[in-house]
RODO-2510 file (C-alpha; in nm, 4 decimals, decimal comma):
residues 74
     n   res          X          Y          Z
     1     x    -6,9209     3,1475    -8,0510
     2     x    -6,8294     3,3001    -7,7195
     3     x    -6,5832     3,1594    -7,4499
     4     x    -6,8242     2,9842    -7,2635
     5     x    -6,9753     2,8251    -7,5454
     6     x    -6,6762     2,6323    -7,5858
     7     x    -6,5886     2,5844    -7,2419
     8     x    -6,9415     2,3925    -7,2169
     9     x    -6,8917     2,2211    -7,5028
    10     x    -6,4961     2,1071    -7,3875
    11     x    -6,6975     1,9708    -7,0509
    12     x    -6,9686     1,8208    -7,2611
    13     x    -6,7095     1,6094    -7,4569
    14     x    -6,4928     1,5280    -7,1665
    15     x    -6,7704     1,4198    -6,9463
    16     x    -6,8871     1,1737    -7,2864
    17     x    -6,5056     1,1275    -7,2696
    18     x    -6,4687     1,0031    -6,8830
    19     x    -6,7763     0,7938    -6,9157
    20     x    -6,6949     0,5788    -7,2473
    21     x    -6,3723     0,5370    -7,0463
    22     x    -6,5587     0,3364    -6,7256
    23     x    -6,7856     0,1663    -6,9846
    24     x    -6,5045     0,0560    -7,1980
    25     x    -6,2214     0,0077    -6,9969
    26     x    -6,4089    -0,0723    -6,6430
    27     x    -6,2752     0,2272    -6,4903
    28     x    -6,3895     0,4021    -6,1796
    29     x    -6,5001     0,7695    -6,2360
    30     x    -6,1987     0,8784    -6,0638
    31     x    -5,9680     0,6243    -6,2897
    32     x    -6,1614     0,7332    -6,5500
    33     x    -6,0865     1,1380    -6,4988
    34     x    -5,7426     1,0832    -6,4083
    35     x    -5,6743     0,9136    -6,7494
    36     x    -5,8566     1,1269    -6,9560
    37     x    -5,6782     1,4979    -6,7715
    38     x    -5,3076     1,3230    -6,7953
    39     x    -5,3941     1,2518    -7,1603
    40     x    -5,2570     1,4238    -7,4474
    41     x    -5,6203     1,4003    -7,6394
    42     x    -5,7112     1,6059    -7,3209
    43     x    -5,4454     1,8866    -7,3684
    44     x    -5,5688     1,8607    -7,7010
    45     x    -5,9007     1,9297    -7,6604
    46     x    -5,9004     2,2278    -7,4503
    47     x    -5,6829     2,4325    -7,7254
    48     x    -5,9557     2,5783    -7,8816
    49     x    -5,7892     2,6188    -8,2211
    50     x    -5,7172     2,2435    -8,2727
    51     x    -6,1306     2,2678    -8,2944
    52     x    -6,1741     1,8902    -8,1228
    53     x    -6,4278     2,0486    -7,8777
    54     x    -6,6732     2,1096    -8,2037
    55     x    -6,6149     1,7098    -8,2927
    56     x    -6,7732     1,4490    -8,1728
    57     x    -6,7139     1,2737    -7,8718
    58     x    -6,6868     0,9448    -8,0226
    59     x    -6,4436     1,0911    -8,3037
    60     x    -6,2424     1,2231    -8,0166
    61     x    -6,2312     0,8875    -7,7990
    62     x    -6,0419     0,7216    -8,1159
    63     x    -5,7827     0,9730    -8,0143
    64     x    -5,7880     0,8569    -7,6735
    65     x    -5,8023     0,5161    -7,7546
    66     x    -5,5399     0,4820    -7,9759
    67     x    -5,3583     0,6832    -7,7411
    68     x    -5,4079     0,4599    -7,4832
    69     x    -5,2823     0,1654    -7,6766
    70     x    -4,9975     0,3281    -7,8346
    71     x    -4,9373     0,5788    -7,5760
    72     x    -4,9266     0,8626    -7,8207
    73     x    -5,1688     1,0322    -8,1114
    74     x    -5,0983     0,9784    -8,3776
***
C-alpha cells in the first residue's frame, strides 16, 4: 500500500466522517469539518500506524461519537 493509497483512503473516511456528523448532529459542513479536524479521532486517524484509515467509517464515528459525548476516546 503506497502513501497515497492511504491518504485517499484517510479523505474517504473523513469525508463519511464530516457527513454522518451534519446528518446526525444537524451540523453545517463547515460545523461539521471543524469538529471532526479539532477531534482527537481525527489526529487519530491520520497516524497511519494506529490503522483506523483501513476501518470502517462507521467503526470510526463510534470513536467520534463517544468522543463527543465524553469529550475523550476512550
Amino acid at each position: 500500500m503506497t502513501d497515497a493509497d492511504i491518504k485517499y483512503m484517510i479523505e474517504a473516511v473523513a469525508t463519511d466522517l464530516a457527513e454522518f456528523l451534519s446528518e446526525d448532529y444537524g451540523m453545517s459542513v463547515t460545523e461539521a469539518l471543524d469538529t471532526l479536524y479539532n477531534s482527537e479521532t481525527y489526529s487519530k486517524l491520520i497516524i497511519p500506524a494506529t490503522g483506523l484509515f483501513f476501518q470502517s467509517s462507521q467503526y470510526v464515528f463510534s470513536f467520534l461519537k463517544q468522543e463527543l459525548s465524553t469529550g475523550k476516546i476512550a
